[in-house]
C-alpha positions in Angstrom: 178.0 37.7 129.3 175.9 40.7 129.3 173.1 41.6 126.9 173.4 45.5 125.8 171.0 47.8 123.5 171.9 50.2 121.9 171.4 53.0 119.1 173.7 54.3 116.5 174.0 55.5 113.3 175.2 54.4 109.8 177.8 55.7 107.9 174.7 57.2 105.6 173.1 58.8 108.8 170.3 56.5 109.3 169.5 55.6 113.2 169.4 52.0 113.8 168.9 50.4 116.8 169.7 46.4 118.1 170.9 44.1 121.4 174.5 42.9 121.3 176.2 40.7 123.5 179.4 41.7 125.5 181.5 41.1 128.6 181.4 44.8 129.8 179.8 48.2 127.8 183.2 49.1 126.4 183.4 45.8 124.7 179.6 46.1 123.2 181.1 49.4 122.0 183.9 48.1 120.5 181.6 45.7 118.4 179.2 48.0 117.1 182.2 50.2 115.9 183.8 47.0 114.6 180.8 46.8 112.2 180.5 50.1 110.7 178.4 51.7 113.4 178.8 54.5 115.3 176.9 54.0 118.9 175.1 56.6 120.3 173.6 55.6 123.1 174.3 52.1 125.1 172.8 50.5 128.0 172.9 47.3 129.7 169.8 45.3 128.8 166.7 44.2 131.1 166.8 40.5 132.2 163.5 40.2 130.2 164.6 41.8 126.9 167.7 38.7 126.4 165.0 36.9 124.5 161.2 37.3 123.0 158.9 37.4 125.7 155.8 37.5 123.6 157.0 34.5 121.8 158.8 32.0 124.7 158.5 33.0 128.3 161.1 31.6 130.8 162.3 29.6 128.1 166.2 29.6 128.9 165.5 28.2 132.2 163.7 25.0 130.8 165.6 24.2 127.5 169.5 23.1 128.1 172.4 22.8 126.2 172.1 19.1 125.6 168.5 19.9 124.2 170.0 22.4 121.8 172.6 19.7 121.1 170.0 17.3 120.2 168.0 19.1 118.1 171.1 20.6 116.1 172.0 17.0 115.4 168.7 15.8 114.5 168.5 18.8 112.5 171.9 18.1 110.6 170.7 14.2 109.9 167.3 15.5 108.1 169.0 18.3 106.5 171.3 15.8 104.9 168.6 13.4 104.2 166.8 15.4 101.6 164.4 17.2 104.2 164.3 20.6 103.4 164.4 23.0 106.6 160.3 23.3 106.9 159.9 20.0 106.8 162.8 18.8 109.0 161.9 21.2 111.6 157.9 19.6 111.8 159.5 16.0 111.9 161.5 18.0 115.1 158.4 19.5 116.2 156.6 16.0 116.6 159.5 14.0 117.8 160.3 16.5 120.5 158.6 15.1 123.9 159.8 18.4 126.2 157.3 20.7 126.3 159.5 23.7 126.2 161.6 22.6 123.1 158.4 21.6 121.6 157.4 25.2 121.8 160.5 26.3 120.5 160.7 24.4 117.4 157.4 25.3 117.1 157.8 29.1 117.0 161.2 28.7 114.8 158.7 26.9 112.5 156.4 29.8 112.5 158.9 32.5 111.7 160.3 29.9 109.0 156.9 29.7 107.1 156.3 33.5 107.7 160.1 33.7 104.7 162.5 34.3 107.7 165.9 32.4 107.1 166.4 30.0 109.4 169.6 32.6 111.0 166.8 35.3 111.5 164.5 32.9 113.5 167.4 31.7 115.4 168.4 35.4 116.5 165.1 35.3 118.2 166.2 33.4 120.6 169.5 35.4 121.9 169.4 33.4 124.9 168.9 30.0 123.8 170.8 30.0 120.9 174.1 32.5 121.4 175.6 34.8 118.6 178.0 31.9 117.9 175.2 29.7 116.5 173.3 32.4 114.9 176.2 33.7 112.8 177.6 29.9 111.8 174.3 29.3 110.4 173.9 32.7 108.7 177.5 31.9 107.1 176.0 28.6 106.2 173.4 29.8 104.7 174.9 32.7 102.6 177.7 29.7 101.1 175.2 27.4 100.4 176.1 24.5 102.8 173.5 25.1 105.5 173.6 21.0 106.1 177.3 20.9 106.4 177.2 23.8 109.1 174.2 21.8 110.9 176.6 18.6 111.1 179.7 20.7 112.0 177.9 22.5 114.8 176.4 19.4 116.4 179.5 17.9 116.5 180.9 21.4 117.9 178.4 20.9 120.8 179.1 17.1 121.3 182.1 17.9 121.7 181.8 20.7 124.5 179.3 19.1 126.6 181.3 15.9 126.5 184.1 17.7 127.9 181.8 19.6 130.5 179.7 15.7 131.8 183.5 14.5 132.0 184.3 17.4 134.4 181.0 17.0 136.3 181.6 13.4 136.8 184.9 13.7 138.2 183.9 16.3 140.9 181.0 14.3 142.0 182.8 11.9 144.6 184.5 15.1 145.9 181.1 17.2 146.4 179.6 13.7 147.7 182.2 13.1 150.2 182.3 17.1 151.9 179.0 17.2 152.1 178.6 13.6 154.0 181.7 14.7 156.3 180.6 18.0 157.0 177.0 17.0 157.7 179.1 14.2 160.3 180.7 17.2 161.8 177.4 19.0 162.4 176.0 16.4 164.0 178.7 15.5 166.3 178.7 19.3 167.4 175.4 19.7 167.5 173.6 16.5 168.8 177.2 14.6 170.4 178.9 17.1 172.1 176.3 18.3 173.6 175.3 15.5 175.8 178.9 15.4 177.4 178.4 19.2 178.5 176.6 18.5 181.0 178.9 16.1 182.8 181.3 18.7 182.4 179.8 21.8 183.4 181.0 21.6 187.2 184.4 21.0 186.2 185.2 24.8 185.7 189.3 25.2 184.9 189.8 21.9 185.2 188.7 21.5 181.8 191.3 21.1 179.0 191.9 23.8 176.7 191.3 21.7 173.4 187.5 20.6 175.7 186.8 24.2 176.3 187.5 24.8 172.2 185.5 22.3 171.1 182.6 22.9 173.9 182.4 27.0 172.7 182.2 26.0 169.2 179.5 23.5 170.2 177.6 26.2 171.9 177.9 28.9 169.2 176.7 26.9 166.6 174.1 25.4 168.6 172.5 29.1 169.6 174.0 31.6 167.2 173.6 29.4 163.9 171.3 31.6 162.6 174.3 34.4 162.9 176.7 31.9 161.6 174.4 31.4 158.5 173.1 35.3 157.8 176.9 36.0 157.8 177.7 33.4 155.0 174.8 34.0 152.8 175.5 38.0 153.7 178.9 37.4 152.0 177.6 35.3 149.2 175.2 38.2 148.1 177.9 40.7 148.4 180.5 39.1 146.7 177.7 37.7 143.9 177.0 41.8 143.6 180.4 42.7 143.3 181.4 40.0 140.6 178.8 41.3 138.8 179.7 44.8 138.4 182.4 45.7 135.7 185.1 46.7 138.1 183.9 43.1 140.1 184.6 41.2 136.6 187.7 42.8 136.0 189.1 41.8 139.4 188.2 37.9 139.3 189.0 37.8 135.7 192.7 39.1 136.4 192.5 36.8 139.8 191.1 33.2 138.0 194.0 33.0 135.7 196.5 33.5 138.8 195.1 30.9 141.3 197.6 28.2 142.3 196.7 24.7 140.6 193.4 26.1 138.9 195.2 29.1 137.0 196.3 26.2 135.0 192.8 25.0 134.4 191.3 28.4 133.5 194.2 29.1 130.8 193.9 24.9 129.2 190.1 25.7 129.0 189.8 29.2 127.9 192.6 28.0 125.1 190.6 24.6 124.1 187.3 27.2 123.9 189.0 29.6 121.9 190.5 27.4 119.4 187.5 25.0 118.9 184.9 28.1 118.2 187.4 30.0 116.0 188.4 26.8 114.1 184.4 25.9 113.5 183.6 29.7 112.1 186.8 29.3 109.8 185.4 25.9 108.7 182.1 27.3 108.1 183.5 29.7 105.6 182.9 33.1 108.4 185.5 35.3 106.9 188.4 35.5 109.5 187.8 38.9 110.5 184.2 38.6 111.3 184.8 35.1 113.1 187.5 36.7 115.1 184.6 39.6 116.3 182.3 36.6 117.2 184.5 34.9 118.9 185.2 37.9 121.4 181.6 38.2 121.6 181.3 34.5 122.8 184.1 34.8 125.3 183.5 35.5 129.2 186.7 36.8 130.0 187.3 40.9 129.3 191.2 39.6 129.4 190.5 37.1 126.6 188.2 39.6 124.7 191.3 42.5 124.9 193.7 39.3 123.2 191.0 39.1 121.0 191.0 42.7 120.0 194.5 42.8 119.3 194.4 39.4 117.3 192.0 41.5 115.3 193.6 44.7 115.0 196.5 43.3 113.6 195.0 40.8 111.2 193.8 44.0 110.0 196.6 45.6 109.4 198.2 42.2 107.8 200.2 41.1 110.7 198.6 37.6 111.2 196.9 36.2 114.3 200.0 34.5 115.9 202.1 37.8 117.0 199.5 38.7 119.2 198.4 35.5 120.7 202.8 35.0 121.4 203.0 38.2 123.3 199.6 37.4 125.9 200.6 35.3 129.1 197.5 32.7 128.3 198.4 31.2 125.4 201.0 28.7 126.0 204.2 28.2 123.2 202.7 25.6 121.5 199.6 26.8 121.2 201.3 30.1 119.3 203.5 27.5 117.2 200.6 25.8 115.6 198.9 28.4 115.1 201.9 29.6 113.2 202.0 26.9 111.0 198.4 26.6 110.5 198.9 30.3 109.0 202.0 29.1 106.5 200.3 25.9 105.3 196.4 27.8 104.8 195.5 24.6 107.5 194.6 27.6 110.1 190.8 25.7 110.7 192.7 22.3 110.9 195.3 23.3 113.2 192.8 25.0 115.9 190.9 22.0 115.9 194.4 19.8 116.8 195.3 23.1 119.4 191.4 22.4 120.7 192.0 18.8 121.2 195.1 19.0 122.8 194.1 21.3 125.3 190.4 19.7 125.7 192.9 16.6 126.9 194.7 18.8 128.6 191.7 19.9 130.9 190.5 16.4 131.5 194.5 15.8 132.9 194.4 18.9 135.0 190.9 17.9 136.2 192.3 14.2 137.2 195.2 15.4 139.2 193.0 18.1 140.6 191.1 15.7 142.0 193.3 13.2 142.9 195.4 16.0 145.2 191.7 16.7 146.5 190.4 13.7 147.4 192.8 12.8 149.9 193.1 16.3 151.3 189.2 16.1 152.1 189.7 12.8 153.7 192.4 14.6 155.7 191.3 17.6 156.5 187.6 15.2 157.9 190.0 13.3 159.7 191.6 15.6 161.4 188.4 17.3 162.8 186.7 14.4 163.8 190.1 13.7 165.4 190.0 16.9 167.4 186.3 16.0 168.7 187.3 12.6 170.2 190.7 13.4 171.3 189.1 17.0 173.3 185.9 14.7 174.5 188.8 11.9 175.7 190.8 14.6 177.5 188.0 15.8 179.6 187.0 12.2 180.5 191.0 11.3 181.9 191.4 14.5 183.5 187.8 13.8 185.5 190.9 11.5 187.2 192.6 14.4 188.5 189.9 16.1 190.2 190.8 16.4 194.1 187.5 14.8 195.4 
């Protein structure tokens, strides 16, 4: 997700000017027509402008989502004590042990007391706290159930970092065991190998092919690892470039949902997401139409946000939300049928939430058998290599036995 300003005018004529958050410039454009805008001028954003410099330095590298998640919690539970918002937020401020949240309750505070809503002290913080969360709150505000919103988003955030630690979790073993097999490898090629070369360096031809492999890949990464490693970070840089221009993003996003095995994962996840963040603005009384722009404002897909667009454009024009979402390839039958009958019962909120936990389950399946097809390729794949070392070391050592002497 990019950060773009931008200026444009009112329907009156004024010139206003703002930062919105998009997956590519045509998007960001898209939204500021979408609220009554007409841009003018739009350009991506400097790193430094995502957030108030004056007010919080750095502060999006030092403050997580699990703070966030624990302060929106602890926030909800005063709120719903009786603690009105100044007061629940100096409680926050002398709970908090991290330095870095510490400052950012602290300046929330300070914009509270200066008669900012609590939405417009949020927005402050573009990076810490995303569109998504400033809006809830704003629609929490403007109904009147501030507290409930609170509750509702902590649990919104529970929810997705427990989903996100249960991920983590399972690819820890696999992460643990390539980097302990591949540091074996090294070592056998770079400390192991070596010391047999020089018991076979006046054997010439005689050498078996599989030796002669294994001995020239010894060598090169012994002397020419410094190649070996400008070339992969060389890659890395380009390829990190190239995702990051728009015609870069357009490629991987139309690439991700194709993979074999994982384009099964991307589609589950970018579903569960979808649901669970359009269900919680519905719940939080965001009219649909302005939940449904948020939404594609959250989203890091420009193939989800075009879905989006069209799920828009025809609630619009009174079609519903379900025609569109049953003619993409991402959303999966069910998915559309729920959504259906969420529509003809007025459950739409309720029914996302069931889509969301379905396909939150659904991830945590795909993860397991993921991982489970993974595991024992790694041990494979280690096996084989390590396999290759001995059995090219053990061939030079019995054909020593055929040397005319």
């Amino acid at each position: 997700m990019e950060s773009y300003t931008y200026e444009a005018t009112t329907k009156e004529g004024n010139v206003m000017k703002g930062t919105i958050q998009a997956v590519s410039e045509r998007f960001a454009i898209d939204q500021i027509q979408d609220m009554g805008y007409f841009p003018l001028k739009v350009s991506r954003a400097e790193k430094e402008k995502a957030f108030d410099m004056d007010a919080l330095p750095f502060l999006r590298s030092r403050v997580t989502e699990k703070d966030i998640m624990t302060f929106t919690y602890q926030l909800g539970v005063l709120l719903d004590a009786g603690f009105t918002l100044d007061k629940a937020l100096s409680v926050l401020l002398d709970l908090s042990e991290k330095k870095a949240l510490k400052s950012l309750i602290k300046e929330i505070l300070s914009h509270i007391k200066s008669g900012k809503s609590l939405s417009e002290s949020l927005s402050k913080f573009p990076s810490v706290f995303p569109l998504f969360y400033v809006n809830m709150v704003k629609a929490g505000e403007t109904g009147g159930f501030l507290e409930e919103t609170i509750s509702r988003m902590a649990v919104y955030l529970e929810n997705s970092q427990a989903l996100k630690e249960d991920i983590r979790s399972a690819l820890i073993y696999p992460l643990v065991l390539s980097i302990v097999g591949g540091a074996a490898v090294v070592v056998l090629l770079t400390f192991v190998v070596p010391k047999f070369t020089m018991i076979f360096s006046d054997m010439g031809t005689a050498l078996p092919l599989p030796t002669i492999i294994l001995l020239a890949v010894s060598n090169g990464l012994r002397h020419y690892w410094w190649v070996i490693l400008l070339f992969v970070l060389g890659v890395f840089f380009c390829l990190r470039y190239y995702l990051k221009n728009e015609s870069g993003r357009r490629w991987w996003d139309g690439l991700k949902f194709k993979l074999p095995l994982f384009g099964k994962l991307y589609k589950e996840a970018a579903v569960a997401n979808f649901a669970r963040t359009f269900g919680t603005l519905l719940k939080s009384g965001v009219p649909i139409l302005n939940a449904l722009q948020i939404v594609k404002g959250t989203l890091r897909s420009e193939r989800l946000a075009e879905i989006i667009s069209s799920v828009r454009d025809g609630v619009k024009k009174g079609r519903g939300i379900s025609e569109p979402l049953k003619n993409s390839d991402i959303f999966p039958p069910i998915a559309v049928h729920m959504v259906i009958v969420g529509e003809e019962t007025g459950r739409l909120d309720e029914m996302l939430f069931k889509i969301a936990e379905r396909f939150d389950s659904e991830v945590r399946t795909t993860v397991k058998r993921l991982l489970s097809l993974l595991e024992p390729v790694l041990i494979l794949s280690m096996g084989v290599v390590v396999g290759f070392i001995v059995v090219a070391m053990l061939m030079a050592i019995f054909s020593i036995n055929e040397l005319p002497f």
